[in-house]
C-alpha positions in Angstrom: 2.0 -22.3 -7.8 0.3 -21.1 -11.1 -3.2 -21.1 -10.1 -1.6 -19.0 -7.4 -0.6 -16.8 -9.7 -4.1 -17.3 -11.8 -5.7 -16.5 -8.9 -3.7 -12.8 -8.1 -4.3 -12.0 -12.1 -8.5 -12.6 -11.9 -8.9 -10.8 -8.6 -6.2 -8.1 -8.9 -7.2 -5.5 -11.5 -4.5 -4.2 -13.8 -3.2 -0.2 -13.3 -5.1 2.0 -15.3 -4.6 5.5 -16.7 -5.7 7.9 -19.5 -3.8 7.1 -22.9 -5.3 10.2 -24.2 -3.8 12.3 -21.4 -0.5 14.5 -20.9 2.2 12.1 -20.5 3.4 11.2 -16.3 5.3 9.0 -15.3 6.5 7.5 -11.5 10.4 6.8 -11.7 11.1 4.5 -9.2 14.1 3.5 -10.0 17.7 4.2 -11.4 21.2 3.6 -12.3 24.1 4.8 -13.8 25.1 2.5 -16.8 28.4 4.0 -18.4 27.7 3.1 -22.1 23.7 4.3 -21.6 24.1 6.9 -18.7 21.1 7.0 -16.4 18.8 4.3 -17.1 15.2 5.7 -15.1 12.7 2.5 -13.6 9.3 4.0 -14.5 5.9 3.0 -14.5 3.8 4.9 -16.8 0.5 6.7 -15.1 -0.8 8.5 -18.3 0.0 9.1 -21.7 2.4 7.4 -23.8 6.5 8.1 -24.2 8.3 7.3 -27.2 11.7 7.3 -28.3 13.4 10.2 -29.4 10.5 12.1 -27.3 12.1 14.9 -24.7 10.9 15.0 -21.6 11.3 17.2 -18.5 11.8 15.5 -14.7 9.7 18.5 -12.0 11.3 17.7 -9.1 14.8 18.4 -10.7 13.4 20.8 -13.5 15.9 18.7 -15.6 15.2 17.6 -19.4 16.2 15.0 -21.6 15.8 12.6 -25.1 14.6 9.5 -24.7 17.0 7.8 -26.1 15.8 4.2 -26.1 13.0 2.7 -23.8 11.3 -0.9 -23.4 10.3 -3.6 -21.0 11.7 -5.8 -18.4 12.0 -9.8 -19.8 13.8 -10.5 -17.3 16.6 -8.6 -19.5 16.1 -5.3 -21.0 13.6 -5.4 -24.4 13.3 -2.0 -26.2 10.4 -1.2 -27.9 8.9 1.8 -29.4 6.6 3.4 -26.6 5.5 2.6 -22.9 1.4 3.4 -22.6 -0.2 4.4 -19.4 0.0 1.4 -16.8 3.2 0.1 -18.2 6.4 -0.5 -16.1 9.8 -0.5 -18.2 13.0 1.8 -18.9 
């Protein structure tokens, strides 16, 4: 099973992006959490978003705070930003 796994890592290449770019993001994902509110799935395309940041959604023209953010380990890890090819909350 792991050089399976070995095996996916050497031949498929990682997501890439521009760190230098305008932050995007793809949310994929959410849920209503009632002590956080909506938590969004994204995976970053370029950029970098950080905590406290606000950002704006263009499908729903909606904006927000970020008001905490982080990886999946399985459980939820904050951390200070997600860069460009990142997948977190």
């Amino acid at each position: 099973m792991i050089e399976v796994l070995e095996r996916i890592v050497e031949r498929i290449p990682p997501p890439g992006g521009d760190v230098d770019a305008a932050p995007r993001a793809l949310i994929f994902d959410s849920e209503f959490d009632q002590y956080r509110g909506v938590v969004a799935y994204v995976r970053v395309v370029d950029g970098c978003f950080r905590k406290g940041e606000a950002i704006r959604a263009m499908v729903g023209a909606s904006s927000a705070e970020i008001d905490e953010i982080g990886f999946f380990s399985p459980e939820m890890r904050a951390v200070g930003e997600l860069r460009a090819g990142e997948v977190g909350y």
